[in-house]
N, C-alpha and C positions, 0 to 999 in steps of 0.2 A: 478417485483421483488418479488414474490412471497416465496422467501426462505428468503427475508428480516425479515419476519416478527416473524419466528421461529428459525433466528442464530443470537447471538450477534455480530454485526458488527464495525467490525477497520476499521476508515476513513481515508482517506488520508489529513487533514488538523486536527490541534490539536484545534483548538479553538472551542466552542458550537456555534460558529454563521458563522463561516467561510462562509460558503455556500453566505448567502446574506453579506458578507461582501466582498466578492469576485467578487461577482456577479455587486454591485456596484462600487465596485474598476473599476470595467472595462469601467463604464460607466461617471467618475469622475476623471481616471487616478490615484485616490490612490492608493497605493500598499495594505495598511490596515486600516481601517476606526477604529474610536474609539466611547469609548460610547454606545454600543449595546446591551441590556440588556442580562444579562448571564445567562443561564439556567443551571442548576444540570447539570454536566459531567457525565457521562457512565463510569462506571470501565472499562478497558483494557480487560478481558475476564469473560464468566461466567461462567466456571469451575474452583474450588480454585486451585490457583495457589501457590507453593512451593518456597522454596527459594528466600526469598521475597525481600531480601535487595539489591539494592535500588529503589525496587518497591512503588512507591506511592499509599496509599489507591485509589484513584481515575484515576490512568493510566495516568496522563494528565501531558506531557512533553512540554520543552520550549524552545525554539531555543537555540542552543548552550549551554545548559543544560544538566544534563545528563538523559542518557536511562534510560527508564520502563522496569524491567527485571520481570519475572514470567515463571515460567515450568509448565506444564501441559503435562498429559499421552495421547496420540493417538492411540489408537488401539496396547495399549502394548508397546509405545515410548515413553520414556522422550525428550518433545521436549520446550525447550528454544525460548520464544518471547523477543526479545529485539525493543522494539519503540524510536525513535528519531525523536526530531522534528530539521530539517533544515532552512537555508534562513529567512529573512524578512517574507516570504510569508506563512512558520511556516506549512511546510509541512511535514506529517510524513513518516518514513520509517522504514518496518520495516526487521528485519532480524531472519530467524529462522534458529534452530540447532536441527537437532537433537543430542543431546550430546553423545549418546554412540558411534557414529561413526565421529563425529568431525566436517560432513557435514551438508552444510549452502546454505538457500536460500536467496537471498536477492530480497524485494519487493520494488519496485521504488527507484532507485538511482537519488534522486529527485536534490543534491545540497551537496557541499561541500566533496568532494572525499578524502581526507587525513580524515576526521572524519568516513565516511564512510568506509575506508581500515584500520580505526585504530581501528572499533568497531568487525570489521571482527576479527583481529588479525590473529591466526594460523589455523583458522578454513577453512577449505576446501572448498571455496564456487562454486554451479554446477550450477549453473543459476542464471542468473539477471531476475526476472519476471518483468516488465513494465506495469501498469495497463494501460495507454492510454498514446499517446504522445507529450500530451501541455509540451510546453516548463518548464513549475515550476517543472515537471517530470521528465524529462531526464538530466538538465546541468549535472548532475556528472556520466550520464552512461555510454559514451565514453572510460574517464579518467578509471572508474573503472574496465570496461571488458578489457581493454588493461592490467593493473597491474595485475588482476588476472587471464585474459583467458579465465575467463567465459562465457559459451553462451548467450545471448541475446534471451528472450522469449517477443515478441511481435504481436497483431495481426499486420495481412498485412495493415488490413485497415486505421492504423494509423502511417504506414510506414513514410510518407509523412512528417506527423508533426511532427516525433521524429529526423528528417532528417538522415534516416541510414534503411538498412531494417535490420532484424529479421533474428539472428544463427537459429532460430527456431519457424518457424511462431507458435502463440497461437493459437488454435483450443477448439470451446466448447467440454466440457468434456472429455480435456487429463489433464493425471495428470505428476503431475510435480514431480519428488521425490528430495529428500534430503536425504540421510542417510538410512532407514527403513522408513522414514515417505516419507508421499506427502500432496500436495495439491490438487483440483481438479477445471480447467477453467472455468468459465462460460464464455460466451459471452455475453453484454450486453451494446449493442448499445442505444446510447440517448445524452447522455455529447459529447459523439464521437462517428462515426463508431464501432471504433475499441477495445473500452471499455469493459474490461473485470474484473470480478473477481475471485478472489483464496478464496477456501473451504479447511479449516483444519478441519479435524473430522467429517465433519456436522454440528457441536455448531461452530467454528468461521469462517465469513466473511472479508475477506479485499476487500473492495469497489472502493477502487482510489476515483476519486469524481463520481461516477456510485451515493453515497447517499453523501449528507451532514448530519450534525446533524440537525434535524426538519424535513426532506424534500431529495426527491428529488436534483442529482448537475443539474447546466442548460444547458439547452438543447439549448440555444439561439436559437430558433425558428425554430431551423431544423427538420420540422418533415422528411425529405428522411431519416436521423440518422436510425428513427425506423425499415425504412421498411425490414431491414434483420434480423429479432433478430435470436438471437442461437439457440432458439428450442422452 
């Protein structure tokens, strides 16, 4: 993860400890553990973002609370992030627009589809992107690409665990566009196979849990994960 360490990164979990909080969850049956000491949250991007309200200083959304909204220019695009955090498991998702043309991507339809179609609203949405397909990730992407029609971007390799395959296999370095803007794929096997992430601009990452906050997501001992990385 070499482009980690030079783009600001959007996680797929809202909390600063999720990572090992998850990780233990698994090995304990908790859904969420308590008591973890909290580190400084990470602002939501690091290019100043416009129209701020009701963007919080610090990005950091709550299940069933509302979105983190901020815009930022792309190569000449006003493009609209909006984060939500979904489920118990407080998993975020996010949706972007480019506003001058209405079109909207949305990144992991992780949970809860009526919030998810209601954050969409009138907005055109041309892809569902999938970052990997543990189950925390996909409940509501079914539901969501039947309501809107939208293609399903996933790698093959985690066909299996999203149980469904892919309108459009993911492949490293295709871009995905919305409107005027895109993103662009990484592959980035370790958490999963099939693990990938989306490049806005170059400055923002969306990880899926490819990273936690502190660390590395787990890799629960699979080194075979590694052996095809993207490039």
């Amino acid at each position: 993860m070499v482009m980690a360490s030079r783009l600001r990164v959007l996680r797929a979990t809202g909390a600063p400890n999720a990572g090992r909080r998850r990780r233990n969850a698994g090995k304990t049956g908790a859904s969420v553990a308590t008591g973890c000491h909290v580190q400084p949250r990470q602002p939501l991007c690091s290019a100043p973002m416009r129209d701020a309200s009701p963007y919080p200083p610090d990005g950091h959304v709550e299940p069933g609370g509302p979105a983190a909204v901020g815009t930022l220019q792309v190569d000449g695009v006003d493009v609209e992030i909006r984060k939500l955090s979904v489920s118990a498991m407080d998993n975020n998702v996010y949706l972007l627009t480019d506003l001058g043309r209405g079109e909207a991507l949305l990144i992991d339809a992780a949970d809860d589809a009526p919030r998810l179609l209601d954050e969409l609203g009138d907005r055109r949405l041309t892809a569902i992107f999938t970052t990997h397909g543990h189950w925390d990730h996909v409940r509501a992407l079914d539901d969501v690409a039947r309501a809107t029609g939208a293609p399903v971007v996933l790698h093959p390799g985690d066909a299996q665990r999203a149980g469904r395959q892919p309108d459009q296999p993911a492949e490293d370095g295709m871009r995905l566009a919305f409107g005027d803007a895109a993103v662009e794929l990484r592959h980035t096997p370790g958490h999963t196979r099939g693990s990938t992430c989306a490049v806005l601009g170059g400055t923002h990452l969306f990880s899926g849990d490819t990273l936690f906050p502190g660390g590395p997501g787990a890799t629960f001992g699979d080194t075979d994960a590694f052996a095809t990385p993207g490039r």
